[in-house]
N, C-alpha and C positions, 0 to 999 in steps of 0.2 A: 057428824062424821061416822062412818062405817068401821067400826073393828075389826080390825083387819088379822088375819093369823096368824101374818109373818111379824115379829115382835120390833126387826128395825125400820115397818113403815110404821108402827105405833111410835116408836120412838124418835124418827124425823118428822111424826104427825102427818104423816103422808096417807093420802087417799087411799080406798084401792082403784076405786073407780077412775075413770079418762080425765085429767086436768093437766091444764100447758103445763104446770110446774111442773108435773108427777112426770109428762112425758122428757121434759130437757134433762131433768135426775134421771130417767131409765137411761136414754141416750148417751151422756156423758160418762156414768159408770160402763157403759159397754163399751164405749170408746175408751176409757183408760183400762178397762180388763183384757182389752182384746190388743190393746197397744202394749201391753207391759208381755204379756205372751206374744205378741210379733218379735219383739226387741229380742228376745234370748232365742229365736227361732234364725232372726236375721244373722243372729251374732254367730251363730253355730252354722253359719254359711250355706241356710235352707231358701229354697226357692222362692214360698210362702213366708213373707216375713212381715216388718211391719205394717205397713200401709195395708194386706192383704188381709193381714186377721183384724184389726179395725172396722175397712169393712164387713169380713163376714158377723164379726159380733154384734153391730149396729144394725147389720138389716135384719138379721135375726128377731133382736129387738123390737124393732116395727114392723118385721111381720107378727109379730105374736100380740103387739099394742093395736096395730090393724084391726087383729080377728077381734079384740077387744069392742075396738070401737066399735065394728061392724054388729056386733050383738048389742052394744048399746042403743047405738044411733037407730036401728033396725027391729030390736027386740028378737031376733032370732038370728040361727048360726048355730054351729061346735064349734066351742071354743079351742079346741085341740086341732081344728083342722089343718089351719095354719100351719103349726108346730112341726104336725109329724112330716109334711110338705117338707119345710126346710132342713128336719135332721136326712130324710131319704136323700133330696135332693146336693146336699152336701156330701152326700155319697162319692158322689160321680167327682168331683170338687177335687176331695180327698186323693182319687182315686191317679187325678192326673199330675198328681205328687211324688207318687210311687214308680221308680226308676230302676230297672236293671241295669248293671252295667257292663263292660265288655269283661270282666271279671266275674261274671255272676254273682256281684254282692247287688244284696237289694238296698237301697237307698229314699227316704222319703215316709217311711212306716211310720214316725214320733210325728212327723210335722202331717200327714195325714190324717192321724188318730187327734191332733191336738185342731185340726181344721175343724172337726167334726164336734170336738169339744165345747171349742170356741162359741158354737150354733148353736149348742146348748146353755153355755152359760146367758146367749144371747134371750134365747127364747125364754129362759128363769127370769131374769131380769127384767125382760117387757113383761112379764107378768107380775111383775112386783113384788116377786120373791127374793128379797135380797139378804137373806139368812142363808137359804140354801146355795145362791150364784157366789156370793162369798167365802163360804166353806169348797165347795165345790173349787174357787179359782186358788185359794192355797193352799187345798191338795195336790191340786194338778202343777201349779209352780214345782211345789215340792218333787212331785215325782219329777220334773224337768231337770231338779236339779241334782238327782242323783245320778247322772247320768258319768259321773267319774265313778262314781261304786260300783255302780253296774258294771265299767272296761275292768277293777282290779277284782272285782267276783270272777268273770270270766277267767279271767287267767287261772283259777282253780279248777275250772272246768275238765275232767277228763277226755271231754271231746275237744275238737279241733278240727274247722274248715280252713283248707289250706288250696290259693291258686299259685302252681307254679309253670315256671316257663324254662322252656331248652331249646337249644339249636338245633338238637338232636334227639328225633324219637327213642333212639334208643339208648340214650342218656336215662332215659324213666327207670332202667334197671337197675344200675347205681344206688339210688331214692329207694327203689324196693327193697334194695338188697340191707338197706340200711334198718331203716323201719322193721325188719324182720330180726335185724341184730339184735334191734332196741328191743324187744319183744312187744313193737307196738303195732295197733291191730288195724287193717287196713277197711274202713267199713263201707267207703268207696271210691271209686276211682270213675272218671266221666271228661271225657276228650272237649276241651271248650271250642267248637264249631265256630264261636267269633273271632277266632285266629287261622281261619283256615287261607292256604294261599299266600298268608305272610312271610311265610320264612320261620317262622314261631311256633313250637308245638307247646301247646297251654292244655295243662288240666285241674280240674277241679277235684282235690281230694279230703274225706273224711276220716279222721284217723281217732283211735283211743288209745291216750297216753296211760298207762300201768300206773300206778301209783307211786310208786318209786320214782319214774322218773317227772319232769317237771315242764311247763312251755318255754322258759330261760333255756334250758340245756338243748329241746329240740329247738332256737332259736339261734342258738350257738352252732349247732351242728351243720344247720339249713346253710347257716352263712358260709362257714368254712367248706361246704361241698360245693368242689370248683363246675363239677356241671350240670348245676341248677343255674342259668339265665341269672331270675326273678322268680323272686318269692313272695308272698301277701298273704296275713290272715284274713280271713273275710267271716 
């Protein structure tokens, strides 16, 4: 048997080289890495969820055990060729995850970034690397799971994107008038064109809250002013 670099195919005594065992243990770890990040993808009510990263992680996998064989069976080939194929091509993948909404909050960013991951933990693992596909999938757990630290960090955020909604254009003055009280800064202001023709004047604003005051109290404020519609952080 070949010595292998990665320390837990020495220690499952596993090949590095092509054999049915070696390839049902790539396959099946990528199917439970890529299933265990579908589920918290699904649960978090993402488009891309289980079934989806399953398969992306599995074909990863055989494509990267492919280009393997291909160079065994064959004696030539790049062995990379494969690889950088499938993380490019998962590009595009990723990409039709990412959703604006009529709100202009972007939506689809984590489960994009995490589709793209997924192809690589795929493409480690058909390569037999399963020290670094390991390390690699409970970091990325991890970062998925802070994803509540992340909402109460922001809340300390000095900045603030805010889409609101009025009956009345010139209701928007009210809002100015206020945020000028607060001594808070107004860094933009941008009319949402996806309301146009409704009856609805929506915009999108970026504000900096002073230190002093806090997102609770402009939360508070927002609600008790009778001619703000609707409100939304984004």
């Amino acid at each position: 048997m070949i010595f292998a670099v990665d320390p837990i195919l020495n220690l499952l005594n596993l090949d590095e080289a092509i054999t049915w065992y070696g390839v049902i243990v790539r396959l099946l770890v990528a199917a439970i890495f890529g299933g265990i990040v579908g589920l918290e993808r699904q649960n978090s009510n993402q488009s891309a969820g289980f079934r989806t990263h399953i398969i992306l992680t599995v074909a990863s996998a055989l494509a990267m055990l492919t280009n393997q064989f291909i160079i065994e069976r064959f004696g030539t080939g790049d062995i990379s060729r494969i690889g950088a194929g499938v993380v490019s091509g998962v590009g595009f993948l990723g990409a039709g995850t990412i959703i604006i909404t009529s709100r202009n909050r972007i939506k689809g960013l984590t489960t994009a970034a995490g589709l793209w991951a997924c192809s690589c933990l795929g493409i480690a693992i058909g390569a037999g690397f399963y020290t670094a596909a390991i390390c690699g999938f409970i970091i990325y757990i991890f970062a998925l799971l802070l994803q509540p630290i992340e909402k109460k960090l922001s809340k300390y955020s000095k900045y603030v994107n805010l889409h609101l909604e009025f009956d009345d254009p010139k209701k928007l003055s009210s809002f100015i008038n206020y945020i000028r009280a607060k001594n808070i800064k107004l860094i933009s202001l941008n009319n949402n064109e996806n309301y146009k023709d409704t009856g609805i004047y929506a915009y999108n604003v970026l504000l900096s809250i002073p230190k002093k005051s806090n997102r609770e109290i402009l939360t508070n404020d927002l609600s008790n002013n009778k001619d703000i519609k609707y409100y939304e952080y984004i």
